[in-house]
Structures are given as structure tokens and as C-alpha cells.
C-alpha positions in Angstrom: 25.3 -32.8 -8.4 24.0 -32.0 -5.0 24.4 -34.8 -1.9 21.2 -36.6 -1.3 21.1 -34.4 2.0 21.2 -30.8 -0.4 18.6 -29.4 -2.2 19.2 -28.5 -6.0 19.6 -24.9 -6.8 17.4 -23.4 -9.0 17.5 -20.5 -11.4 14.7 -18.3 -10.7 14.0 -17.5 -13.9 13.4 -20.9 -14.9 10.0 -21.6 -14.9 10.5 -25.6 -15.6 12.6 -25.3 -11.9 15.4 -27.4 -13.7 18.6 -27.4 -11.4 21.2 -24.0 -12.6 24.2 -26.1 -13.6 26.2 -23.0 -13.5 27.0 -23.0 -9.6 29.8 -25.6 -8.9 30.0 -25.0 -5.2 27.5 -23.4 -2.7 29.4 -21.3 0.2 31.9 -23.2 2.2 32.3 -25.8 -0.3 36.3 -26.1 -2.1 35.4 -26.1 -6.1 38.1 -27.9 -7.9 39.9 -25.0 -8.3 40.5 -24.5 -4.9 38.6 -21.1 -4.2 35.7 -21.0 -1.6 32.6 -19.8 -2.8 31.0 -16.7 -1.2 27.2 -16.3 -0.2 25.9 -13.7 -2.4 25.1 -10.5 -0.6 21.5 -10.0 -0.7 21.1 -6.2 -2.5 19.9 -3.8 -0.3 16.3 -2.4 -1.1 16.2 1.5 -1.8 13.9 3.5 0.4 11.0 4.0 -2.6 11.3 0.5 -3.4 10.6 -0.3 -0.3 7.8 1.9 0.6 6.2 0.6 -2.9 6.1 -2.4 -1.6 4.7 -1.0 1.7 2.2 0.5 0.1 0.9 -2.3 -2.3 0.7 -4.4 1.0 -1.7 -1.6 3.0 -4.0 -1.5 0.0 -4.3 -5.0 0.0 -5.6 -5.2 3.8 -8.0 -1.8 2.6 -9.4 -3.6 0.1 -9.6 -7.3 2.2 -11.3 -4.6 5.0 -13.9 -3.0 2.1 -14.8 -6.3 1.1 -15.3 -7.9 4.5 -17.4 -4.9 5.2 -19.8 -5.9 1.9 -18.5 -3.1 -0.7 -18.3 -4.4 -4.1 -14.5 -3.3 -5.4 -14.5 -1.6 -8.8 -11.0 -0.3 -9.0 -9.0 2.6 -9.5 -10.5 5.5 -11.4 -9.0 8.3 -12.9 -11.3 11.3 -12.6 -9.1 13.4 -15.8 -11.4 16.4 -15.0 -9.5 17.2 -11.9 -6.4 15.3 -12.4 -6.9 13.1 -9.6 -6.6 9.3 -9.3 -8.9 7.5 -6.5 -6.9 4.3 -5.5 -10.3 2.5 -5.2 -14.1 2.9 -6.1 -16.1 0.9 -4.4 -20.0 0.4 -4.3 -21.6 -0.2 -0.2 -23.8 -2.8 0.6 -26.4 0.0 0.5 -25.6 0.7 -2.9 -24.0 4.2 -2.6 -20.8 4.5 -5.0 -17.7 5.9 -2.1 -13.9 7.1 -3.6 -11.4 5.8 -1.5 -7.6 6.8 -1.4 -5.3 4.7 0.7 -2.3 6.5 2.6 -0.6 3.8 4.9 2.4 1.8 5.2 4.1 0.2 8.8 7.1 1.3 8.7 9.1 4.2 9.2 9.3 7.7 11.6 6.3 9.4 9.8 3.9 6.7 8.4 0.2 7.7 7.0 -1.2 11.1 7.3 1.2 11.8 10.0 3.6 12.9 7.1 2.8 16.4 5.7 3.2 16.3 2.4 1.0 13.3 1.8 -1.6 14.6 4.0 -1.4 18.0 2.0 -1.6 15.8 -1.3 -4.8 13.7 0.4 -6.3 17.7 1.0 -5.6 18.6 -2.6 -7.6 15.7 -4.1 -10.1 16.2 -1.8 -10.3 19.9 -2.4 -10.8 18.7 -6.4 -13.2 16.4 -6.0 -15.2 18.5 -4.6 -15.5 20.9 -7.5 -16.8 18.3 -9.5 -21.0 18.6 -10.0 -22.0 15.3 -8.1 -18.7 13.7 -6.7 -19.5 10.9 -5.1 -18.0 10.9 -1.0 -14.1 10.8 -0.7 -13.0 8.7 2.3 -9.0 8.2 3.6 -7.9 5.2 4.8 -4.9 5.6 6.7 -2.6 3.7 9.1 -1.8 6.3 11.0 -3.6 10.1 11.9 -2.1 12.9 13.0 -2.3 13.6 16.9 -1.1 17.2 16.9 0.5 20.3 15.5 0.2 21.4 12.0 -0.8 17.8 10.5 -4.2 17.7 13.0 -4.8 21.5 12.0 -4.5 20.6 8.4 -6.3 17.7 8.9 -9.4 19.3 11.3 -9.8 21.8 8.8 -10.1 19.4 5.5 -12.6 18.0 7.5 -14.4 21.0 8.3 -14.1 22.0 4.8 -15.9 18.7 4.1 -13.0 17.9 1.4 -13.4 14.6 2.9 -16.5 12.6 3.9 -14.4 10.6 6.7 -10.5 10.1 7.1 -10.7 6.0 9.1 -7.1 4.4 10.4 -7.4 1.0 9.2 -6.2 -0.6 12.7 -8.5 1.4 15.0 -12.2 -0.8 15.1 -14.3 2.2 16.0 -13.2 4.1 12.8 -13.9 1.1 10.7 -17.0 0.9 11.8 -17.8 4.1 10.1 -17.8 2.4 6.4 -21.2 1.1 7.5 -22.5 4.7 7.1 -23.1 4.9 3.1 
């Protein structure tokens, strides 16, 4: 048992929180038998696990922005028809239904739209959507746009191809101002 200035370890996977018996010593201690435990090495997290998590946290603040703004949050939607999956449909304060797919995360060299590929996959969805009969408008959310070469090309002419109704970066307050428009 722990000294009254030591906190119990728990097993994590015990719900009740009832002290895990099965450590005898924490680091530093001498166990009976006379080996020094060793802190457990905490398990490196693998690049997609990590940008899962990434992106679960910037949908989070889209959706906290959407409703702050007054949308009513319905969800994702798979639109089968086209293949695509819209990470959020969402109803304005004026009552207009608005897709929205969320490409952000805060870390690494190439975050949001800045990266080609998932600015190419944002222009393929957008590019479907639109040959649907009534889609409703297709907005990006992104924490980051590119500035220049082939990503703002690809991105100025999605736009001009009105594949999207409006591309916003999340942490720029003039862009989010925009969601006011529908």
C-alpha cells in the first residue's frame, strides 16, 4: 500500500477506480526483490493516429464556430449518388440547408488545403456535388489556404468553377464572417 504522501495507482480499465495491486513498486522504489522498477515508456503515436486525432479536434472548433454563428448541426451525410461524404450538414439561421467539409489540423509542414492531395480531394467532392439536380451550397473550412503556386491555381479555379460556394480558414475573422451569407 501506498505512503499517505502517494497516490494509489489505478488500472485504467477499471471503471470502479479500485487501486491495481499488481504494481509492487513505482520507479525508483527497491521491490523486495531488489530490482528497481522502470517508468514505462510512453508509446509513441503513429503519424495517422495522430492526425486522427488532429482532425477530430478541428471539427470540433467548426462545429463550436457553426453553432455560435446560429446553424442548427445535423450531421454527417452520405450523399451515395456521387460517393461523397459531407463532414457536416447544417441548417443557417435563415433557414438555407449548407454542406460543409472540414480540412484542418495544427500541426505539421503542410496543414489544410495547403496540401495537394487533400485540396484535389476537397475539388473532387465539390466537382460531384455539383452534378447532383439541387445540391445544396458546399462550403470548406480549412485551417490553412494556399498562398501560391499550384495549390492557389487549383484552388482559384474550383472557385471559379463554382465547385465550391466559399472555401473560409477557421482562424481568419473576416472569412468567418461569410457564414452569415446563407
Amino acid at each position: 500500500m501506498p505512503g499517505s504522501d502517494q497516490l494509489p495507482m489505478f488500472d485504467a480499465g477499471d471503471e470502479r477506480g479500485e487501486p491495481d495491486d499488481s504494481s509492487t513498486a513505482t520507479a525508483g522504489e527497491v521491490p523486495a526483490d531488489g530490482e528497481i522498477a522502470e517508468p514505462a515508456a510512453a508509446k509513441p503515436r503513429s503519424f495517422q493516429a495522430s492526425a486522427g486525432i488532429q482532425g477530430r479536434q478541428f471539427a470540433e472548433q467548426c462545429d463550436t464556430l457553426l453553432a455560435h454563428v446560429g446553424y442548427e448541426l445535423r450531421g454527417r451525410r452520405v450523399l451515395a449518388e456521387v460517393g461523397v461524404e459531407i463532414d457536416q450538414e447544417a441548417v443557417s439561421p435563415m433557414g438555407a440547408t449548407v454542406w460543409f467539409e472540414y480540412k484542418g489540423s495544427i500541426q505539421g509542414n503542410r496543414p489544410g488545403l495547403i496540401r495537394t492531395d487533400t485540396l484535389k480531394k476537397a475539388i473532387a467532392n465539390g466537382a460531384l456535388l455539383r452534378s447532383l439536380a439541387d445540391p445544396a451550397p458546399y462550403v470548406v473550412i480549412t485551417s490553412h489556404l494556399p498562398e501560391a503556386g499550384s495549390g492557389a491555381a487549383m484552388l482559384q479555379a474550383a472557385l471559379d468553377l463554382r465547385y465550391f460556394a466559399d472555401v473560409i480558414c477557421l482562424y481568419d475573422p473576416k472569412a468567418t464572417g461569410r457564414l452569415s451569407r446563407w
